[in-house]
MARVO-560884 format. One record per residue (C-alpha): residue number from 1; residue in one letter; x, y, z. Coordinates in Angstrom, 2 decimals, padded with zeros to 5 digits. Layout:
// residues N
{NUM 'a' {X Y Z}} ...
// end
This chain:
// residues 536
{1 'x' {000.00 000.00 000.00}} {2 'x' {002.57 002.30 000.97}} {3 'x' {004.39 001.64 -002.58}} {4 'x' {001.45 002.22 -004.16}} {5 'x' {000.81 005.64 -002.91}} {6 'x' {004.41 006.39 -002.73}} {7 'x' {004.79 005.93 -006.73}} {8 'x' {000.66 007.55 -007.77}} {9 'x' {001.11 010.77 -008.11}} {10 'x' {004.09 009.80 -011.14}} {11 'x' {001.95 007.78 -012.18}} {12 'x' {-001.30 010.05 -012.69}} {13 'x' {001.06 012.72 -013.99}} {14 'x' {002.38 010.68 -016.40}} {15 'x' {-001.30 008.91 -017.27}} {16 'x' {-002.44 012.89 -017.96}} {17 'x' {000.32 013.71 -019.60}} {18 'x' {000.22 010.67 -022.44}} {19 'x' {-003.97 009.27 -022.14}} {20 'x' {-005.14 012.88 -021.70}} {21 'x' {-002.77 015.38 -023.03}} {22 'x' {-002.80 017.78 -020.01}} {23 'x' {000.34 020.42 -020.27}} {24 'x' {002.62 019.80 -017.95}} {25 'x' {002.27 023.08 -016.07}} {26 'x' {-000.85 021.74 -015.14}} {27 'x' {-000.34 017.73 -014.55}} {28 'x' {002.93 018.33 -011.83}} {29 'x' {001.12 020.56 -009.81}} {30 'x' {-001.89 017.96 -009.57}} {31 'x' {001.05 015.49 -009.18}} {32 'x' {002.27 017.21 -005.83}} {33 'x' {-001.10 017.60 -004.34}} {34 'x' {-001.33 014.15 -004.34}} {35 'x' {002.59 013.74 -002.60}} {36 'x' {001.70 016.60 -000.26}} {37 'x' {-001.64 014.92 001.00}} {38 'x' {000.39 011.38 000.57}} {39 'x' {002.66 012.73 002.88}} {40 'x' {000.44 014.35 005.53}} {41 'x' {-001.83 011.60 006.14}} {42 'x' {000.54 008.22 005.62}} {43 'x' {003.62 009.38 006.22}} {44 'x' {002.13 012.04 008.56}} {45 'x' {003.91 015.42 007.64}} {46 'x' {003.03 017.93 009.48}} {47 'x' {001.53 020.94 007.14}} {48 'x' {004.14 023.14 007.98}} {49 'x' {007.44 020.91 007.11}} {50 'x' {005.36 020.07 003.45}} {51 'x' {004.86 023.56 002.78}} {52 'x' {008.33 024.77 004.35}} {53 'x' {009.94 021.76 001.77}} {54 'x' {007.66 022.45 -001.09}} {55 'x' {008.89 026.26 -001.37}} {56 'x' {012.69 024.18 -000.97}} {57 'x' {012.12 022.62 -004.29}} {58 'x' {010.50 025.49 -005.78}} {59 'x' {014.05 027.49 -004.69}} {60 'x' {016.31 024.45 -006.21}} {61 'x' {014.09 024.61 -009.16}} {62 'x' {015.69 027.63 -010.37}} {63 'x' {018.75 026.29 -011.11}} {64 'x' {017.16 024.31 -013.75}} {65 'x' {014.63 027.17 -014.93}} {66 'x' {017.46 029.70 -015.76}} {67 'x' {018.79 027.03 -017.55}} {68 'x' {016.26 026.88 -019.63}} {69 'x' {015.16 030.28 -020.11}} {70 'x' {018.61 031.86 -020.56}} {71 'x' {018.98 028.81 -023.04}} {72 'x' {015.95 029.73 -024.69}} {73 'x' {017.25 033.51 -024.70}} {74 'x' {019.86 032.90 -026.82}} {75 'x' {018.24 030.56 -029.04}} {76 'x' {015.77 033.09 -029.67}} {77 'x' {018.67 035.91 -030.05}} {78 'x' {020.40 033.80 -032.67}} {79 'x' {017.51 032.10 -033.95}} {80 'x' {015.38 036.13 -035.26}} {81 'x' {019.34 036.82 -036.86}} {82 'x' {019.34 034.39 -039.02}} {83 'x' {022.60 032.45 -036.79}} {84 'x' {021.04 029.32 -036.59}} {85 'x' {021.07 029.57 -040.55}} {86 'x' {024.52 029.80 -040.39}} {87 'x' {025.38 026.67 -038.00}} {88 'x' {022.64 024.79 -039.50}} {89 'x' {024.32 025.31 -042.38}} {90 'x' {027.99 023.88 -040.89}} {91 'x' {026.68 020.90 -039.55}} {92 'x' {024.65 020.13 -042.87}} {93 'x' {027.82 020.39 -044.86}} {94 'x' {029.76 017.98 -042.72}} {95 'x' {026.98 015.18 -044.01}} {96 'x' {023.61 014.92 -044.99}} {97 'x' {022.82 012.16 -043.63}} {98 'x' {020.31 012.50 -041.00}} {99 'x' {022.10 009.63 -038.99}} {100 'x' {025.64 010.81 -038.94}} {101 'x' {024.41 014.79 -037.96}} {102 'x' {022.66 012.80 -035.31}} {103 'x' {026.14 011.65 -033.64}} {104 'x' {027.78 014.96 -034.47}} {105 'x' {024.79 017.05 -032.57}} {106 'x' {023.24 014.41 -030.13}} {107 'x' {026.24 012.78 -029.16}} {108 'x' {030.17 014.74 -029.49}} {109 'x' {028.56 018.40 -028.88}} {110 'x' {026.18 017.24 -026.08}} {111 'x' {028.78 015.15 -024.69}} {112 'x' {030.72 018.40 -024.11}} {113 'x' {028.17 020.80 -022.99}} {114 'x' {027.18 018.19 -020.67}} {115 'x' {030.82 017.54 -019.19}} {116 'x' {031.01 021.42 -018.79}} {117 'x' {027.26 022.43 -017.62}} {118 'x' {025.28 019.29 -016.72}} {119 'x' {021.97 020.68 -015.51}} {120 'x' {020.30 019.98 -018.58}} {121 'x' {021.88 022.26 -020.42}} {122 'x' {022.92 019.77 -023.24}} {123 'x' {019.93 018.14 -024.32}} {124 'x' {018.41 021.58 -024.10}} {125 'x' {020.92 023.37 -026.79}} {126 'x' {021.09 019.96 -029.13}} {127 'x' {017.33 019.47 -029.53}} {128 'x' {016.84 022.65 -031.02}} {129 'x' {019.88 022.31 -033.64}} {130 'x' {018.58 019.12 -035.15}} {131 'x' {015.19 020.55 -034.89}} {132 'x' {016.46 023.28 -037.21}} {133 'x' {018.65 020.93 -039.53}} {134 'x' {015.19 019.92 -040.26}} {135 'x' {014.31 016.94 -037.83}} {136 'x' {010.93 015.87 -036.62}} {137 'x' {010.51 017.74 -033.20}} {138 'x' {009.64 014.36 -031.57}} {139 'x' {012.38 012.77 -032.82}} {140 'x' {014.93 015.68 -031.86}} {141 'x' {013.68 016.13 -028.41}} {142 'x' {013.68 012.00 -027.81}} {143 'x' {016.94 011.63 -029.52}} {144 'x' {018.78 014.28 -028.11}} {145 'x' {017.62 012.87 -024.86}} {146 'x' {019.09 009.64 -025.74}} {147 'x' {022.46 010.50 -026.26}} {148 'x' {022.73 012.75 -023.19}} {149 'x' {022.83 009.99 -020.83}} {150 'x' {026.86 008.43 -020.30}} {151 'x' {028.36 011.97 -020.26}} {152 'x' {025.64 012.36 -017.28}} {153 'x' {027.78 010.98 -014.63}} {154 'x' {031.05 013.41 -015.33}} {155 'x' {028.47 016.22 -016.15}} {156 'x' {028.64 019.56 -014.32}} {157 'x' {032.47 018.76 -014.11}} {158 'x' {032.20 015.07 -012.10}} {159 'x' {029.34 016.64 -009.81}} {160 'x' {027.24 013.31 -009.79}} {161 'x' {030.53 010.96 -009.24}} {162 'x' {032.19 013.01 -006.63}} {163 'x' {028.62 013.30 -005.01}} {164 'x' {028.59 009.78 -004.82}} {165 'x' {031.78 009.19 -003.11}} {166 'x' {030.82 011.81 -000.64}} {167 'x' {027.99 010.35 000.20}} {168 'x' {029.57 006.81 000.69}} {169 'x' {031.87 008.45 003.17}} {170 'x' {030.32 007.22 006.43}} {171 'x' {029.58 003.95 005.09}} {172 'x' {033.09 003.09 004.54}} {173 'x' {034.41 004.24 007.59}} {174 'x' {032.00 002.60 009.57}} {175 'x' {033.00 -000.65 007.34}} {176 'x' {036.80 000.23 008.35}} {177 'x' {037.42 000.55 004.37}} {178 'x' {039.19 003.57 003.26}} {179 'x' {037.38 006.17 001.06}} {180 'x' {039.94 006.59 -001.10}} {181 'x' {041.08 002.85 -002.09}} {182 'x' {037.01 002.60 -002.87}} {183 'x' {036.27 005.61 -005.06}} {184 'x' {039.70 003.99 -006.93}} {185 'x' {037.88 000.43 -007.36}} {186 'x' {034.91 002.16 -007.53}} {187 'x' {036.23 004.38 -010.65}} {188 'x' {037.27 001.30 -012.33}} {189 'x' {034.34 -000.40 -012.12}} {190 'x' {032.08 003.02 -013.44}} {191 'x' {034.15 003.30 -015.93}} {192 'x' {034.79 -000.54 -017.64}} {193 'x' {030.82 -000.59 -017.33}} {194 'x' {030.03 002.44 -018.95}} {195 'x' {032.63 001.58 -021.28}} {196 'x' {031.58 -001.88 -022.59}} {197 'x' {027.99 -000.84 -022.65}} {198 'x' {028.64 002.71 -024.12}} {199 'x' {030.22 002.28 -027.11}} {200 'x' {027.00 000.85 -028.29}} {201 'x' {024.97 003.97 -027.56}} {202 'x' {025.72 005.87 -030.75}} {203 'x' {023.85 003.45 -032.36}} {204 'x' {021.36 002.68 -029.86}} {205 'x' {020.35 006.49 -030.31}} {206 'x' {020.37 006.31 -034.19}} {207 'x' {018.61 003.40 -034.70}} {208 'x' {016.02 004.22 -032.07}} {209 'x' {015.71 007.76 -034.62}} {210 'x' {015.25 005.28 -037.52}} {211 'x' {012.76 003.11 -035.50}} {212 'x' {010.42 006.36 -035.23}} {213 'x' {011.00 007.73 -038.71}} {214 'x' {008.40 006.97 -041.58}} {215 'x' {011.19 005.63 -043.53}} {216 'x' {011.41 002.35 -045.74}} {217 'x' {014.57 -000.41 -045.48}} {218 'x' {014.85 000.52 -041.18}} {219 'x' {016.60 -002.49 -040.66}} {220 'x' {018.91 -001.59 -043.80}} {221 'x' {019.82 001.72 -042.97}} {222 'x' {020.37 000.79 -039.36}} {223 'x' {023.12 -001.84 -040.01}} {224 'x' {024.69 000.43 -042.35}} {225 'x' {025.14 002.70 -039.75}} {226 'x' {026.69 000.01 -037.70}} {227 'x' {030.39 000.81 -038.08}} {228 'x' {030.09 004.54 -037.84}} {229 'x' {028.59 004.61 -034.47}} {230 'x' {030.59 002.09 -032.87}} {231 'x' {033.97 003.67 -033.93}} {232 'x' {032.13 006.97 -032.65}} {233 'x' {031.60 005.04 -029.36}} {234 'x' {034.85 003.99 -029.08}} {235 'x' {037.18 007.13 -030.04}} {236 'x' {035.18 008.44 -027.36}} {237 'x' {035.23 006.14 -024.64}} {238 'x' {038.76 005.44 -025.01}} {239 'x' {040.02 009.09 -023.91}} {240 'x' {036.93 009.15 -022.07}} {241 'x' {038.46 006.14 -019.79}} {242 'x' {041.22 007.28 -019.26}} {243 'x' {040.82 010.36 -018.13}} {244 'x' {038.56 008.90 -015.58}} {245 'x' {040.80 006.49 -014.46}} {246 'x' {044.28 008.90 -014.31}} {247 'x' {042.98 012.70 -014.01}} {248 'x' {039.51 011.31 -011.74}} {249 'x' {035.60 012.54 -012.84}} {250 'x' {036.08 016.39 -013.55}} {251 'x' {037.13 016.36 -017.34}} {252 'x' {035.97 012.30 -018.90}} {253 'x' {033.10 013.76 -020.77}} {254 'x' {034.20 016.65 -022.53}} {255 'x' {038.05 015.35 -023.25}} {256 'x' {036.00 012.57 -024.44}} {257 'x' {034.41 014.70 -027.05}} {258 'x' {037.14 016.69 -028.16}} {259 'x' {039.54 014.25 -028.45}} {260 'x' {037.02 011.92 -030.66}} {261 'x' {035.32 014.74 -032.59}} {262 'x' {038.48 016.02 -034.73}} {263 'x' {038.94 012.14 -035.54}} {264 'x' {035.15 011.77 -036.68}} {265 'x' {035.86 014.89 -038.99}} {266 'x' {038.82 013.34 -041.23}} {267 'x' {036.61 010.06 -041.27}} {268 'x' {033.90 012.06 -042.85}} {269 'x' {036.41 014.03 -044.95}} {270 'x' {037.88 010.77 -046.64}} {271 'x' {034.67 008.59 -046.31}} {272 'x' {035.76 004.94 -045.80}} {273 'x' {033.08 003.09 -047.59}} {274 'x' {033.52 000.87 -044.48}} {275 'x' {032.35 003.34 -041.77}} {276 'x' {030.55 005.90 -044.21}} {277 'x' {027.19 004.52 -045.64}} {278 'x' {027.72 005.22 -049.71}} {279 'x' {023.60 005.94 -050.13}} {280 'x' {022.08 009.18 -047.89}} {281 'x' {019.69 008.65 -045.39}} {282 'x' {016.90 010.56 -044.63}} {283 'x' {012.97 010.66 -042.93}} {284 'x' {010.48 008.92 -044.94}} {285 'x' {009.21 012.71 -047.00}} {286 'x' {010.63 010.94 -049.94}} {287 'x' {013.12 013.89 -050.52}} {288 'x' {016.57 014.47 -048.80}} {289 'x' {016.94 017.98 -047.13}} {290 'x' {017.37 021.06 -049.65}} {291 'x' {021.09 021.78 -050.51}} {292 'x' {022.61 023.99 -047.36}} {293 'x' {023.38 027.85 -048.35}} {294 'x' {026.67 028.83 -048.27}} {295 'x' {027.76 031.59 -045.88}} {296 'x' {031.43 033.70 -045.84}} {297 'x' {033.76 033.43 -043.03}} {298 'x' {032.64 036.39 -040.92}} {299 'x' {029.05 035.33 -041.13}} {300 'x' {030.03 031.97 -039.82}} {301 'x' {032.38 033.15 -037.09}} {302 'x' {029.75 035.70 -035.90}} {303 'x' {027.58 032.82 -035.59}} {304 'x' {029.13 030.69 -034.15}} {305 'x' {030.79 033.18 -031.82}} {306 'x' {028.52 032.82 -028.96}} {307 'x' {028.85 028.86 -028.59}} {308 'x' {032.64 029.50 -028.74}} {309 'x' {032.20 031.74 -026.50}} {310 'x' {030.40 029.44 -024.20}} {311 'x' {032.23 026.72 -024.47}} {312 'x' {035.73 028.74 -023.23}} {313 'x' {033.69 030.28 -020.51}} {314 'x' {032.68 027.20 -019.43}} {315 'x' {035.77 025.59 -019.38}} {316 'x' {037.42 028.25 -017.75}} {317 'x' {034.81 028.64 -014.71}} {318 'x' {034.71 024.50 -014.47}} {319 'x' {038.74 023.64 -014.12}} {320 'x' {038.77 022.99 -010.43}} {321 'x' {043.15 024.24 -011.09}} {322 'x' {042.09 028.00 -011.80}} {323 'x' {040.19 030.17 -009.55}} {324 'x' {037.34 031.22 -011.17}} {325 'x' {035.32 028.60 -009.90}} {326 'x' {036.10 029.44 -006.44}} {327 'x' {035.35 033.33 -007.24}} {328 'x' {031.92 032.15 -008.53}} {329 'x' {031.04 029.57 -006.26}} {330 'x' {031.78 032.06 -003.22}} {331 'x' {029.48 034.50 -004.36}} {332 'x' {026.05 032.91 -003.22}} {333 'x' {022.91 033.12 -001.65}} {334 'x' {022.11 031.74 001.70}} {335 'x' {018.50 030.95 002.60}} {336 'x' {017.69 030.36 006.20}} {337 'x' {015.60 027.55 007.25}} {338 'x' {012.19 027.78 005.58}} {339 'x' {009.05 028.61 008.84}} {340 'x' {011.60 027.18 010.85}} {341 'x' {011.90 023.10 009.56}} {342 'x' {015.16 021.61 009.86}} {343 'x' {017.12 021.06 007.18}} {344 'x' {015.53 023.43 004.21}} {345 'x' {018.23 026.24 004.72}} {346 'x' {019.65 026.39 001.58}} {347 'x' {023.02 028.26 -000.40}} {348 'x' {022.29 029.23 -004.05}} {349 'x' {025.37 030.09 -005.98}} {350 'x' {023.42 031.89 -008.12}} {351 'x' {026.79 032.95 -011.04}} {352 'x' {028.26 029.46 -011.08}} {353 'x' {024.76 028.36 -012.06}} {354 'x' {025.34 027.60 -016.07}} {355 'x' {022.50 029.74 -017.05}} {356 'x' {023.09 032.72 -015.50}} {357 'x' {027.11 032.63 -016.45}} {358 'x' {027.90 032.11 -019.40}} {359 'x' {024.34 031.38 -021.22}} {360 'x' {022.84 035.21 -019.96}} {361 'x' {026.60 036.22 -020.01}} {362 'x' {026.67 035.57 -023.78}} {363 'x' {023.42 036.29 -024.69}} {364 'x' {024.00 040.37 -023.60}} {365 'x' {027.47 039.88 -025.68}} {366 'x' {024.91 038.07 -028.81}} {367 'x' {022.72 040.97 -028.49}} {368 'x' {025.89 043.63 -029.16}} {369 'x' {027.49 041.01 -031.51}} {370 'x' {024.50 041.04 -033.83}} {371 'x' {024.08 045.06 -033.47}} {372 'x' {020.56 044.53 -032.29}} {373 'x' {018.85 047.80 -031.23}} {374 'x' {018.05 049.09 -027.59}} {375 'x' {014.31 049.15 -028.21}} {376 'x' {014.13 045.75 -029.48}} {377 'x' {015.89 044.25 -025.94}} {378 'x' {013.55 043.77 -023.68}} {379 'x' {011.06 041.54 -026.51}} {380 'x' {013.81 039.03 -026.34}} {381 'x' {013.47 038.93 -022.51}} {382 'x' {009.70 038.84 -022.62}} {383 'x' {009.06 036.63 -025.17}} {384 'x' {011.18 034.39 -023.81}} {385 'x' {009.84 034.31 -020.27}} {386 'x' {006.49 033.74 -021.78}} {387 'x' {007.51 030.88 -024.00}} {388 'x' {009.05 028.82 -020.77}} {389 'x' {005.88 030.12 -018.13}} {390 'x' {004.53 026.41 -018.77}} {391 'x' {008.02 024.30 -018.22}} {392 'x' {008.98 026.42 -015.45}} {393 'x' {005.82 025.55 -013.31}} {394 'x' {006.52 021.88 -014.36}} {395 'x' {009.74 021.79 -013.34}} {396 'x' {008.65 023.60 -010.00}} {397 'x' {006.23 021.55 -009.45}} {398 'x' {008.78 018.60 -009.83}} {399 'x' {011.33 019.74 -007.67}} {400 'x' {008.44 019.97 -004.87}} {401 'x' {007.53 016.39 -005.60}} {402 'x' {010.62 015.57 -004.86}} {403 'x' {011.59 016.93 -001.50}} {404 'x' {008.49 015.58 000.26}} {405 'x' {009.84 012.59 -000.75}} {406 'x' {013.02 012.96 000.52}} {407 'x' {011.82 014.77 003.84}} {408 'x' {009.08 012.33 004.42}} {409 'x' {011.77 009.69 005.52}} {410 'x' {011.82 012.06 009.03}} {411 'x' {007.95 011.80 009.39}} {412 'x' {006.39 010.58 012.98}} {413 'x' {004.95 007.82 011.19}} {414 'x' {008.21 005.79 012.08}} {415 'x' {008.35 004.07 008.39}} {416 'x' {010.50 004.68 005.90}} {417 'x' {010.51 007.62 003.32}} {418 'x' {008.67 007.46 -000.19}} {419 'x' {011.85 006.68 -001.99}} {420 'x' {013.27 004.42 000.14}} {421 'x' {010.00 002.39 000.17}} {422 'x' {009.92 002.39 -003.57}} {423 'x' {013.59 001.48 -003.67}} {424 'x' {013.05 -001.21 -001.45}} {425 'x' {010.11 -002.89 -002.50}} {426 'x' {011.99 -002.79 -005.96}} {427 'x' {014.72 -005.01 -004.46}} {428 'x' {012.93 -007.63 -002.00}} {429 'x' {011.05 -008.68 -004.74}} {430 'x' {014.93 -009.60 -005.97}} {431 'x' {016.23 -011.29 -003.04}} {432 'x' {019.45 -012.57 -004.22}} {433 'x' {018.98 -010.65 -007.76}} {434 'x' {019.17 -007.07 -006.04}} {435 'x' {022.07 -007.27 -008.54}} {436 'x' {019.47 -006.60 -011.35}} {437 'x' {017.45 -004.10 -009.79}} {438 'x' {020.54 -001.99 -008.86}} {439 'x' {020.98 -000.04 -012.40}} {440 'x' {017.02 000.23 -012.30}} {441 'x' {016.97 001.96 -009.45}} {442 'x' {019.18 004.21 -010.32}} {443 'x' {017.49 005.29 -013.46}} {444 'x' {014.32 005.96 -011.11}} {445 'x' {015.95 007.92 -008.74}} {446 'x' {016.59 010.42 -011.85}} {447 'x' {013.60 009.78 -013.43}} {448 'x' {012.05 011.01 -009.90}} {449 'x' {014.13 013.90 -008.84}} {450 'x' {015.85 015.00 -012.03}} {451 'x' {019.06 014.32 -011.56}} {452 'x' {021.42 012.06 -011.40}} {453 'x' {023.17 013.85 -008.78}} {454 'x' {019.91 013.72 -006.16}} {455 'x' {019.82 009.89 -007.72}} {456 'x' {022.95 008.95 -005.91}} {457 'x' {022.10 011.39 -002.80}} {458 'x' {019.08 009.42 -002.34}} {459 'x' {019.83 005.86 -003.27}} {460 'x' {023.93 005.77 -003.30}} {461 'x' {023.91 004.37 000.62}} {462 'x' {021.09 002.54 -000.12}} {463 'x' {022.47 000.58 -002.82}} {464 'x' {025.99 000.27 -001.14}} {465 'x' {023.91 -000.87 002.16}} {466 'x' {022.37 -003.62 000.66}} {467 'x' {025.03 -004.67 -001.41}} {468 'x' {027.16 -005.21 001.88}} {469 'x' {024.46 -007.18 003.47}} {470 'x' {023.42 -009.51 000.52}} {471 'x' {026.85 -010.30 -000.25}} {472 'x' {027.01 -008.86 -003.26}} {473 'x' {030.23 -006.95 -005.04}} {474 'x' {029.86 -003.15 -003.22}} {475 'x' {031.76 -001.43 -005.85}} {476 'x' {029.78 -003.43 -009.06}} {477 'x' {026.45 -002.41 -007.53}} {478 'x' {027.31 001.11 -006.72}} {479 'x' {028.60 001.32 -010.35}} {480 'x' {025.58 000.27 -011.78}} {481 'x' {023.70 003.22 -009.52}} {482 'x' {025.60 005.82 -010.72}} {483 'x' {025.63 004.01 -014.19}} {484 'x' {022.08 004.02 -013.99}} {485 'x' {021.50 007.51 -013.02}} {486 'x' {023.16 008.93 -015.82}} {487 'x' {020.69 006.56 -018.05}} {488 'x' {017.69 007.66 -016.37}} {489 'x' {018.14 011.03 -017.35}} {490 'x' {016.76 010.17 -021.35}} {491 'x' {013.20 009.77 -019.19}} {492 'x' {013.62 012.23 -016.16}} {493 'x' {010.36 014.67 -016.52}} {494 'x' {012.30 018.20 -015.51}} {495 'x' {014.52 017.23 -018.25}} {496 'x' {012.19 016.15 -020.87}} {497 'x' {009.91 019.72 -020.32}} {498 'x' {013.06 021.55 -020.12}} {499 'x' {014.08 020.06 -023.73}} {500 'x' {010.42 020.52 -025.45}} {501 'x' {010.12 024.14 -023.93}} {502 'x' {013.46 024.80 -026.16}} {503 'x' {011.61 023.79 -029.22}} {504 'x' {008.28 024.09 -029.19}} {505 'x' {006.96 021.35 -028.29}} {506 'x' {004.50 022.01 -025.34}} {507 'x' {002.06 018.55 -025.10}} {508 'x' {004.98 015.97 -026.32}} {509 'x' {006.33 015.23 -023.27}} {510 'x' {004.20 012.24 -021.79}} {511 'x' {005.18 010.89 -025.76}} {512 'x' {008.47 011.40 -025.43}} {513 'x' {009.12 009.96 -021.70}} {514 'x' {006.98 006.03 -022.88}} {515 'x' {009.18 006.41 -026.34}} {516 'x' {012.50 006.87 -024.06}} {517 'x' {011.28 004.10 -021.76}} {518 'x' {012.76 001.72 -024.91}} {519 'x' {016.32 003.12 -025.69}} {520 'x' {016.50 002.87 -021.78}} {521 'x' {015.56 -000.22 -021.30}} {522 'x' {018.12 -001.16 -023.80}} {523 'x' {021.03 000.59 -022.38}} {524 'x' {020.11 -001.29 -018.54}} {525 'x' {019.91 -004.71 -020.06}} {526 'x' {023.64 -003.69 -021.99}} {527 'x' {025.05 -002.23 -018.55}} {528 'x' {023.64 -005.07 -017.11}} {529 'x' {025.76 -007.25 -019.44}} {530 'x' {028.73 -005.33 -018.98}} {531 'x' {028.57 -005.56 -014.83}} {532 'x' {027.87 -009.99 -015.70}} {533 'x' {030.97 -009.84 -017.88}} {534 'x' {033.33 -007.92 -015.42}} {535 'x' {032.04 -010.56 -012.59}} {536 'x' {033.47 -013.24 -014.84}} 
// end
């Protein structure tokens, strides 16, 4: 009973999201009535810790909203002068083939943003390229979704790795098992999983494109495809590895990217008939996309000015070595405890946050860059603002969910929290098999809270806990959680209405998260594989 009411209000957000096609905006908030009066009367709450932890997540929440709309901002910006035209244009000429700009967008230059922003920022700023190269918005939202899930766990600069071995702190010193020796067998682990099952998600990502196209010959143009997006997996995940394993979780994902991407480029420059299909692929409209405009060097270096922009900012504010992150970090915001409840006081580096420097950062400099007028300011700001209203209460909303949850483990009821009754109900179904569950969970503590981050918060001890008593390998099952967090974040509902809002696509989201539920089945079952095959 308790799992049942712990996991409704998901549920009947996502049931009137996909059966009913209620907006987001509207469905969360529904959603967190139900966890608020879930947690007053079964978990027993009192009213005052549920609202004082409701306006929590509606505070953490704006990390992710400025995000978006700052995001949004600048697509907008570069988007009414003509830009997007312009970089459209450059990753058009590299190939036409809808598969192959698929990699190049979904899966090198999200891998990058992610590694240097996290937050959503990637999925956010792909989704709305390939929706301008001319794909489907269903299929540019889902796909860039997809690929934005093994970069997860080094995203934000390691945050959701070196959150995890925090957290596992107490539980190895209580064990008598230094913290150190175990984030080093706990690295290896991470990484030879993510490794073995990664290299496959290039293509899992394509041909789960090709799957939802209208196209003839899927099965055709999927294995032709083959080559390409394994050697894309594995020019990435090689430097990817081993900066994980030698330099630790700060820099994996984007050295990962830039060291594979310049590779990639001579590949499509010479065009082995072996990795580079010979016939074009594109959705099923029975013509390929219209021949890409060409553009002088000063138009395409004012385009793509702001991005480079972007990505040196963010690599210079990231690098733990220099101290701009410090300078950043220290200037923040602290909250007291909210009507007095323990635990909701709250610190709010408000410049580190991605969206606020560089994304608002560059979109000022895109707004002098592009010689746009005084006057004609303040309807970027506006019209932005209005276009994200929708995903910003969702993502609210979400947040709020989310901390009842979590705070509801304190409750006078004297039973366990919401997500630690859902994890474990998950597992003693298991018994012995927790081993199976362990990647699952971890792509529902995402999938709950957003974040892969919060995913490990919530469930890393849990995990580790159980592992320990049932015998099982500690540093293989605490893998697979933060393995699993970084898949869970294809599906996780903040993420999914952040990524529509940047496109347009308001009422797709319920769509998008059952469509996702596939690619991420897919990737656990491969993990899973990887974790059998390293036990060997």
């Amino acid at each position: 009973m308790l799992f049942l009411l712990a996991v409704f209000p998901i549920c009947l957000a996502l049931v009137l999201m996909t059966k009913f096609h209620v907006k987001p905006g509207i469905a969360l908030p529904g959603a967190w009535i139900c966890t608020a009066l879930a947690g007053m009367f079964a978990w027993r709450m009192p009213l005052k810790e549920i609202a004082a932890v409701s306006v929590l997540g509606v505070v953490k929440s704006l990390d992710i909203i400025l995000i978006v709309y700052c995001a949004v901002l600048l697509l907008n910006i570069l988007r009414e002068n003509k830009a997007f035209d312009v970089i459209n244009s450059t990753f058009g000429t590299m190939s036409s083939d809808r598969r192959i700009q698929l990699v190049i967008i979904a899966w090198f230059f999200s891998s990058f943003i992610e590694g240097a922003a996290g937050f959503g920022s990637a999925p956010a700023l792909a989704a709305p390229l390939l929706a301008g190269l001319g794909f489907p918005i269903v299929i540019a939202c889902a796909a860039a979704l997809v690929g934005n899930t093994f970069p997860v766990p080094f995203g934000a600069v390691g945050t959701p790795t070196i959150t995890l071995n925090a957290i596992l702190s107490k539980n190895l010193t209580d064990l008598g098992i230094a913290p150190q020796v175990f984030a080093h067998e706990l690295m290896l682990c991470f990484s030879d999983i993510s490794l073995l099952s990664g290299v496959f998600m290039p293509f899992v990502m394509v041909a789960f494109m090709i799957f939802l196209s209208e196209g003839k010959n899927k099965l055709r143009a999927a294995l032709e495809i083959f080559p390409f997006c394994m050697l894309s997996g594995i020019v990435y995940f090689v430097p990817w590895k081993l900066t994980a394993v030698y330099l630790g979780p700060e820099l994996p994902s984007m050295t990962g990217a830039v060291c594979a991407f310049p590779v990639m480029l001579v590949v499509l420059k010479f065009k082995p008939a072996f990795f580079v299909p010979e016939k074009v692929w594109d959705f099923g409209s029975g013509s390929l996309q219209n021949e890409m405009p060409s553009f002088s060097k000063k138009e395409q270096f004012k385009a793509w000015l702001p991005y480079l922009l972007i990505a040196f900012l963010l690599i210079l504010t990231r690098l733990p070595m220099l101290p701009f992150k410090g300078w950043l970090t220290g200037c923040a915001f602290a909250f007291p405890e909210i009507l007095g409840v323990k635990g909701t006081a709250y610190s709010w580096a408000l410049l580190y946050n991605p969206g606020v420097f560089p994304f608002l950062a560059v979109s000022f400099a895109a707004l002098f860059i592009f010689g746009i007028r005084k006057q004609n300011i303040s309807g970027y700001f506006i019209s932005s603002g209005k276009q994200v209203m929708q995903a910003a209460a969702a993502i609210a909303a979400s947040f709020a969910i989310v901390q009842i949850m979590v705070f509801s483990n304190g409750g006078s009821s004297g039973i366990p929290g919401m997500l630690t009754v859902i994890a474990s109900t998950a597992s003693a179904y298991l018994g012995k098999a927790y081993f199976l569950a362990a990647p699952v969970i971890g792509v529902m503590g995402t999938f709950f809270a957003g974040s892969c981050t919060v995913s490990n918060i919530l469930f890393g001890s849990i995990q580790f806990n159980t592992a320990h008593i049932a015998g099982l390998s500690e540093e293989i099952v605490t893998a697979l959680q933060n393995v699993g967090g970084g898949i869970g974040s294809m599906i996780r509902i903040s993420g999914v209405v952040a990524t529509c809002a940047t496109v347009g696509a308001a009422g797709k989201e319920g769509k998008i998260i059952l469509l996702n539920c596939i690619p991420c089945a897919v990737m656990i079952l491969l993990a899973l594989a990887a974790a059998f095959f390293i036990l060997l």
